[in-house]
C-alpha positions as CSV (number, residue, x, y, z in Angstrom):
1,X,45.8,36.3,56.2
2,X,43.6,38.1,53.5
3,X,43.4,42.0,54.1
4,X,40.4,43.8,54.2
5,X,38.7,46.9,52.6
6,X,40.1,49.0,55.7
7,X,37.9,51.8,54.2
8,X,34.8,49.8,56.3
9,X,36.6,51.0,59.5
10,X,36.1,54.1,58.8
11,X,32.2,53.9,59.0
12,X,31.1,55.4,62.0
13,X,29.2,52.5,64.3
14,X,26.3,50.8,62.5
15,X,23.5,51.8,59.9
16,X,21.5,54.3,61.2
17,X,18.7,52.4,60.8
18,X,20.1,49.4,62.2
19,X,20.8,51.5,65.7
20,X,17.1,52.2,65.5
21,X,16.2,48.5,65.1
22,X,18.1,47.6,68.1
23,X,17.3,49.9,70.4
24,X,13.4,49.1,69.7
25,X,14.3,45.8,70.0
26,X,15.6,46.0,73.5
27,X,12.7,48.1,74.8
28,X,10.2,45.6,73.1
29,X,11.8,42.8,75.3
30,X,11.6,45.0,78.4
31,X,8.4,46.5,78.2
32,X,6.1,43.5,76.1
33,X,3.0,45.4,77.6
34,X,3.6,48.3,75.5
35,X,2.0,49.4,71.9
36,X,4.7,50.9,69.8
37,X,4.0,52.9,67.2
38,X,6.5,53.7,64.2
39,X,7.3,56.9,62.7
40,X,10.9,55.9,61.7
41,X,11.9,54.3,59.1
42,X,10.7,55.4,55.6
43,X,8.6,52.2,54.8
44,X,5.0,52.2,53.4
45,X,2.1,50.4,55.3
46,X,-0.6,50.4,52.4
47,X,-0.8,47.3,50.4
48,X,0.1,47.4,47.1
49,X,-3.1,48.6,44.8
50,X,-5.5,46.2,42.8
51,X,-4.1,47.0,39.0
52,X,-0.9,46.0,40.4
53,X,-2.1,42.8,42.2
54,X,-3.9,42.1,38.8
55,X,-0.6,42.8,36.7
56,X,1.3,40.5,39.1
57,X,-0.9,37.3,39.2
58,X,-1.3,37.6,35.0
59,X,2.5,38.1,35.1
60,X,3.0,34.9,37.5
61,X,0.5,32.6,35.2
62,X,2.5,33.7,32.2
63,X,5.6,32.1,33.8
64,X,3.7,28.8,34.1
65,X,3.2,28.4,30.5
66,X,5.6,26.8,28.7
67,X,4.2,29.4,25.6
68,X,5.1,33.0,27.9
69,X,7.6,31.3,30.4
70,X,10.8,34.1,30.7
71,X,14.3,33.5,31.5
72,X,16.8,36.4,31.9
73,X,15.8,39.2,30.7
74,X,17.7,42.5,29.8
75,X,19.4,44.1,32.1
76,X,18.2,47.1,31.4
77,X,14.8,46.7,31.5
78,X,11.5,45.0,29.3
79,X,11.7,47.6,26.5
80,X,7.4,47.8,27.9
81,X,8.3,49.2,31.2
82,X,11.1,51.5,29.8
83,X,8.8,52.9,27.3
84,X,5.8,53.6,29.8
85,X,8.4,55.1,32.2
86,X,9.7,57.3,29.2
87,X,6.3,58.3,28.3
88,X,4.4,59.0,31.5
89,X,7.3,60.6,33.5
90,X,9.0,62.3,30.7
91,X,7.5,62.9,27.0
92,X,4.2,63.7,28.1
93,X,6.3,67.1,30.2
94,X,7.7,67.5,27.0
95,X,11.2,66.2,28.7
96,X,13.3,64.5,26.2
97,X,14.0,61.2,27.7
98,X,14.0,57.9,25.7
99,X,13.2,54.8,26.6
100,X,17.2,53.6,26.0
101,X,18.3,55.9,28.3
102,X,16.5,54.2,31.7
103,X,17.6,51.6,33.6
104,X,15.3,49.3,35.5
105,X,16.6,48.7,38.5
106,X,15.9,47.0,42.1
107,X,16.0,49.8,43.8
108,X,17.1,54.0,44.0
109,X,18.7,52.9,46.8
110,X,21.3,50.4,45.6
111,X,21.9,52.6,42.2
112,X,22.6,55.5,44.1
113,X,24.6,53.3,45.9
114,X,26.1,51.9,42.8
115,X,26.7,54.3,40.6
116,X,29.8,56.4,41.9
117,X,31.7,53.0,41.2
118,X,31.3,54.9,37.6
119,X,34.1,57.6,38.8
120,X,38.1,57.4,39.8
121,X,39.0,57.6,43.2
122,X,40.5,60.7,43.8
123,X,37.0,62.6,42.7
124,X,35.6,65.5,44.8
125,X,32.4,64.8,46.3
126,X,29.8,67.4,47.7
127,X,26.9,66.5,49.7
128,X,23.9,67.8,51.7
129,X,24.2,68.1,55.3
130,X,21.7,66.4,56.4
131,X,21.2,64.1,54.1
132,X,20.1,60.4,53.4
133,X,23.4,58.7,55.0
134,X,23.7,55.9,51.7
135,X,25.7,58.8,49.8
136,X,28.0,59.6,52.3
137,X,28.6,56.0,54.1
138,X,29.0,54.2,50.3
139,X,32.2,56.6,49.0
140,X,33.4,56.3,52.5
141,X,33.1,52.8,51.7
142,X,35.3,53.4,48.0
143,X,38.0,55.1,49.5
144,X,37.1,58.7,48.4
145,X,37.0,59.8,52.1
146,X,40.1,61.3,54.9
147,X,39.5,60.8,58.4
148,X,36.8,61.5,60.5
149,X,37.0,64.4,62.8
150,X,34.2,66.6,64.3
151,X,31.4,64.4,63.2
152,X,32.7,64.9,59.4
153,X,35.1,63.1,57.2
154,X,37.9,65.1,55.4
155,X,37.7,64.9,51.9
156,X,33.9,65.7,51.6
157,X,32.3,68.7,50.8
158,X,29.3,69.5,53.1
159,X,26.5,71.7,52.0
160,X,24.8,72.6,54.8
161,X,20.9,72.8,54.8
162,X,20.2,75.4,57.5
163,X,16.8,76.4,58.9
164,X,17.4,80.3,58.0
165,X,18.0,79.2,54.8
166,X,15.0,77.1,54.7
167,X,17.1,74.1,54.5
168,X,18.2,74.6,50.5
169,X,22.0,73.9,50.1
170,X,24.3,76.5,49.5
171,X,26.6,76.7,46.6
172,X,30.2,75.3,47.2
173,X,32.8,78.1,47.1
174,X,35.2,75.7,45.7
175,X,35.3,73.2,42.4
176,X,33.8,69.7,43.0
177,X,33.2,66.8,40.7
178,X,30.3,64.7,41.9
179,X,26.9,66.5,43.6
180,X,24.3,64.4,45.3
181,X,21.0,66.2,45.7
182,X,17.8,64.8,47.4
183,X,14.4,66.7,46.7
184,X,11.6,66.5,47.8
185,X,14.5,66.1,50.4
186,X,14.9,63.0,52.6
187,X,15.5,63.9,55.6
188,X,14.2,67.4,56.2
189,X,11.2,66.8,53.6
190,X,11.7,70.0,51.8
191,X,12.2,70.6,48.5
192,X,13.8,72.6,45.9
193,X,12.3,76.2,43.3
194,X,12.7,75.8,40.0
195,X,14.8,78.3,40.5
196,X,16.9,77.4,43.0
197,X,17.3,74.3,41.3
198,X,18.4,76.0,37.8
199,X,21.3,77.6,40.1
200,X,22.8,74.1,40.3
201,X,22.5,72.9,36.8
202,X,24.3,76.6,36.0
203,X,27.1,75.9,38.5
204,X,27.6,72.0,36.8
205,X,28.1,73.3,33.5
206,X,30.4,76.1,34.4
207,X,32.3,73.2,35.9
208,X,31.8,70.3,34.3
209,X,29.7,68.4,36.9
210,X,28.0,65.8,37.2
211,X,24.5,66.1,39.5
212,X,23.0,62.9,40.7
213,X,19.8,63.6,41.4
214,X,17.8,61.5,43.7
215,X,14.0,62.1,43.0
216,X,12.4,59.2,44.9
217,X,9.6,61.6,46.4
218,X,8.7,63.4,43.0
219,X,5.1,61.8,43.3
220,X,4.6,63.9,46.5
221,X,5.4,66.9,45.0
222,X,2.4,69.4,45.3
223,X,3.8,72.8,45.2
224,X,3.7,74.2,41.5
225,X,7.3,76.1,41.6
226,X,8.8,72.5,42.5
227,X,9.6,70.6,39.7
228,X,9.0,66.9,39.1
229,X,12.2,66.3,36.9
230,X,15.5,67.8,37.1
231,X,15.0,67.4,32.8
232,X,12.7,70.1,33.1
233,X,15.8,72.4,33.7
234,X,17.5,73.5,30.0
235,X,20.7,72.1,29.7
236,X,20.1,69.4,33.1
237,X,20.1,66.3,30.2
238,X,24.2,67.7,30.1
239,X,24.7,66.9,33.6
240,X,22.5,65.0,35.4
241,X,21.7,61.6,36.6
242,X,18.3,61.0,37.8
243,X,16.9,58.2,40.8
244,X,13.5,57.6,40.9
245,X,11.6,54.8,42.9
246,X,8.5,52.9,43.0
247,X,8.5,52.1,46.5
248,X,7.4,55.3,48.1
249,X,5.6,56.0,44.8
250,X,3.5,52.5,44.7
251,X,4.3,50.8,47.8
252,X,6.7,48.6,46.1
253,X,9.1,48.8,49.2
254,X,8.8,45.1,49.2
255,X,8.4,44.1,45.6
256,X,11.6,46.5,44.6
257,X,11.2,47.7,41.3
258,X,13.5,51.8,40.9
259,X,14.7,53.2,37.6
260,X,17.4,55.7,36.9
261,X,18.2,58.3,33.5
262,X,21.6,58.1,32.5
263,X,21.1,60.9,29.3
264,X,23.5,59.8,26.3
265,X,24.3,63.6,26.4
266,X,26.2,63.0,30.0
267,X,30.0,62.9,29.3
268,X,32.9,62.1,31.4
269,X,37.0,62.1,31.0
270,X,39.4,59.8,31.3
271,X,42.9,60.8,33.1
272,X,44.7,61.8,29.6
273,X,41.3,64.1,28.9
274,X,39.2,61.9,26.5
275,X,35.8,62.3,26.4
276,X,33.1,59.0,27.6
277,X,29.5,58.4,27.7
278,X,28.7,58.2,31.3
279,X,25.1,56.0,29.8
280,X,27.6,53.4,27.9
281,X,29.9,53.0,31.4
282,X,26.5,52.4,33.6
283,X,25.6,49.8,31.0
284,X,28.5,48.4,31.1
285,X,28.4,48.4,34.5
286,X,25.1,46.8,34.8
287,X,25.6,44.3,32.5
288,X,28.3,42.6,34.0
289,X,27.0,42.9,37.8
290,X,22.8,42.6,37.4
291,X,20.8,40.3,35.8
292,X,17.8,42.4,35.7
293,X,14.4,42.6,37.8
294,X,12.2,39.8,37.9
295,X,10.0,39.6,35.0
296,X,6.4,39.8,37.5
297,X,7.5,43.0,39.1
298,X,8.5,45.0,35.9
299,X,5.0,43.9,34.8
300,X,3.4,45.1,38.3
301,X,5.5,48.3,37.4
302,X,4.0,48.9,34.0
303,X,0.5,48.5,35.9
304,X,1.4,51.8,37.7
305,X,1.1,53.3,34.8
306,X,-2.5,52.7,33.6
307,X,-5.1,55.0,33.8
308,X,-6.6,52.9,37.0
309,X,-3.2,52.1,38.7
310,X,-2.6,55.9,38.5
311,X,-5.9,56.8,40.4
312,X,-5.1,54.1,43.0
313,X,-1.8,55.0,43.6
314,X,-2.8,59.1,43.6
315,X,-5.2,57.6,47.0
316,X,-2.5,56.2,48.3
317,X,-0.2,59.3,48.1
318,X,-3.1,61.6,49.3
319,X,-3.9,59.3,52.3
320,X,0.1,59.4,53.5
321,X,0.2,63.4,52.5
322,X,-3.1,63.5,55.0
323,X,-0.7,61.5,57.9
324,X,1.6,64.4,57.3
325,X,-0.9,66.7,58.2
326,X,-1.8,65.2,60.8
327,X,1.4,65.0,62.3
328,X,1.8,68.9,61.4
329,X,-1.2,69.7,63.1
330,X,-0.4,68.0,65.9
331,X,2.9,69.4,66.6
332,X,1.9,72.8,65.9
333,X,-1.0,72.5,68.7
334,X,2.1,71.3,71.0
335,X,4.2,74.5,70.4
336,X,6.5,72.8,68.3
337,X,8.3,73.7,65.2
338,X,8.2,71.5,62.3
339,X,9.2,71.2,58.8
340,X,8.3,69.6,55.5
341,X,5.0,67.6,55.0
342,X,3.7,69.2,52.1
343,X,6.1,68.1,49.2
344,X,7.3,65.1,50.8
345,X,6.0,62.4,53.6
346,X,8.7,63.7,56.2
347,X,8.4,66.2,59.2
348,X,11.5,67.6,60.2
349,X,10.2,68.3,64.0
350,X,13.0,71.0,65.4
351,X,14.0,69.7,69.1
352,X,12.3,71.8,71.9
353,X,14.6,73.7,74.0
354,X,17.9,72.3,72.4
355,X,17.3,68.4,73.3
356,X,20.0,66.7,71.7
357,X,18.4,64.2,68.5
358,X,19.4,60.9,70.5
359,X,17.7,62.1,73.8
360,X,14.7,62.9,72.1
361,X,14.7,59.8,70.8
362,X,14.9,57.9,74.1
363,X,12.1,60.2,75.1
364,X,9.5,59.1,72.7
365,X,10.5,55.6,73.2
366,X,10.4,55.6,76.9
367,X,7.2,58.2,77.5
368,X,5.0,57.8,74.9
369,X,6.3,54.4,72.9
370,X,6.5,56.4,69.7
371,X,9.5,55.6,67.1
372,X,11.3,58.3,65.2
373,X,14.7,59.2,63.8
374,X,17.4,61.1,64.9
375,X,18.4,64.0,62.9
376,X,22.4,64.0,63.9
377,X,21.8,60.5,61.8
378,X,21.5,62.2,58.6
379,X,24.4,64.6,59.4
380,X,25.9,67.0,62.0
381,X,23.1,69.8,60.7
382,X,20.6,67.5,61.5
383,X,21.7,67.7,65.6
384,X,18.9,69.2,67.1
385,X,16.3,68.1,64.6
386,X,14.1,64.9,64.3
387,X,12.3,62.8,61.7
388,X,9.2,61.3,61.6
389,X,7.3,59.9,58.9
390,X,3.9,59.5,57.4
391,X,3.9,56.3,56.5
392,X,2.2,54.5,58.6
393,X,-1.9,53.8,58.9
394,X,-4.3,57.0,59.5
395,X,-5.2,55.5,63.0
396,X,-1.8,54.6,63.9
397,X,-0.4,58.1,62.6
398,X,-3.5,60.0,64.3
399,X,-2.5,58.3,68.1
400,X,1.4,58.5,67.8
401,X,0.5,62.7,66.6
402,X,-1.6,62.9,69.6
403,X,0.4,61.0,72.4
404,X,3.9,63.1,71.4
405,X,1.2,65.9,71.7
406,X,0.7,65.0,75.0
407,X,5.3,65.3,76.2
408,X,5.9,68.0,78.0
409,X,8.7,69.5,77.4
């Protein structure tokens, strides 16, 4: 018979979020009666915003025209949504970043996801601890990992993201290759100084790096020491790979529209020690293995970037930042110790009194029908810690704040 990837079986159990989804599942069967309300999984609840409805329905009556009907289009992108990405999120910082070097994508998640195909198998990888678990679980997936011992797979370097160091990873006493960094961070919804930031570009030069640097929460960003780009550190464009999304950014969790900066200046070797562009490999790359994002959407993107899709998705962000409060406010009225919030639309909620992640979990699900996530699910540093999100509606958010008000612990 045909072998399998026997990498797979080294994936511990199911998605995380696929746990979650059948454990709610089973209580909703048992308990019909009951009103749950979700403060798991990361997805948006406001509709998308008029500019981009508009964009969308010209976009979908230009496909019934014989005259502005579209086939395939680049993989890389409509040169018009490349360039208003370029400008909006990049020259008009004064960052450097051209048009050619973004790629429209469907999603941060499935580039992240992609892109260490880009590097040989024996490359050392460094991660946060906790993190988001797509980094971890997809070079698991490529062979790059040992075996798993202790809640941690050999082969991986962990960068631990510790309360008494206010959850910033440390860095690695030893020389890696590849560095995946989340911030604003997904799970514990802090984010990264300037400074503390500059300390990792410094340690990727010194050794030749490369930083792939997820930034899907940059539009929550509100703190004026955080920065927006990794570009705006000197000598990141050397480096670093940047994600960025429009799902959490314009509720395009559904429409899937992402983008990521692959800087022509980002080199790689081969085994004998020549030099590559790492831009002309994820071309390469994409071109052979997408066809592009749908015509409509890349239009509905570009409509994010007018002056009126900007103030309507700005609401939007403030109204989820103002669930975060919420949530804050509540937790702090219960005597409980919480994270995050203000640059990002995660609490990290701290356990009371040691609960284990899971069993709080159960809790909130059993007592007061409330959904979060487990923080062991994002890595053994996040035992003891808990997610919840501020996604959902105000009135939605305002009730599951007060009922986990209400536990007593």
């Amino acid at each position: 018979m045909t072998q399998m990837n026997t990498n797979y079986l080294k994936l511990q159990g199911s998605y995380l979020f696929s746990t979650i989804g059948k454990k709610v599942a089973a209580y909703k069967e048992h308990h019909p009666e009951k009103k749950l309300i979700s403060l798991g999984i990361g997805d948006v609840s406001q509709p998308l915003v008029p500019a981009v409805i508009e964009a969308l329905h010209k976009a979908v009556d230009e496909m019934g025209q014989q005259s502005t009907f579209r086939g395939y289009g680049p993989e890389q992108g409509y040169a018009f949504l490349r360039e208003a990405v370029a400008k909006h999120d990049y020259q008009d910082h004064q960052i450097g970043i051209n048009p050619d070097e973004i790629f429209i994508s469907d999603g941060a998640k499935s580039d992240v996801a992609n892109f260490q195909e880009l590097f040989s198998a024996d490359t050392k990888v460094a991660l946060q601890d906790p993190v988001y678990p797509v980094y971890l679980d997809t070079n698991v997936m490529a062979g790059r990992t040992e075996t798993f011992s202790n809640g941690r797979f050999g082969g991986i370097v962990y960068l631990p993201c510790l309360e008494e160091n206010h959850f910033v990873p440390q860095i690695p006493k030893e020389h890696v290759d590849i560095i995946y960094l989340c911030s604003p961070n997904n799970p514990t919804g802090t984010a990264m100084t300037r400074e503390q930031l500059a300390v990792w570009v410094e340690y990727a030069l010194e050794h030749k790096s490369i930083l792939l640097y997820d930034s899907a929460y940059e539009a929550y960003i509100t703190q004026a020491d955080v920065v927006h780009s990794i570009y705006e550190i000197p000598g990141a464009e050397k480096v670093a790979v940047e994600f960025r999304s429009f799902s959490k950014t314009a509720g395009f969790t559904g429409t899937r529209c992402a983008y990521t900066v692959v800087p022509k200046s980002v080199r790689v070797v081969d085994p004998e020690g020549g030099k590559h562009n790492l831009h002309s490999l994820w071309l390469r790359r994409q071109t052979t293995k997408f066809n592009g994002v749908p015509y409509i959407v890349q239009r509905a993107a570009e409509a994010v970037y007018s002056p009126l899709g900007q103030t309507q998705i700005r609401q939007v962000i403030a109204g989820y930042l103002q669930n975060a409060h919420t949530i804050l406010l509540a937790l702090e009225k219960a005597g409980l110790t919480a994270y995050g919030g203000e640059n990002a639309p995660y609490i990290w909620l701290k356990t009371p009194h040691g609960l284990a992640s899971w069993d709080l979990f159960d809790r909130l699900l059993e007592e007061v029908q409330v959904v979060g996530t487990p923080g062991v699910g994002f890595g053994t540093h996040g035992e003891g810690f808990f997610r919840l999100t501020a996604f959902n509606t105000p009135e939605q958010t305002k009730e599951a704040a007060q009922r986990i008000a209400m536990l007593k612990f």
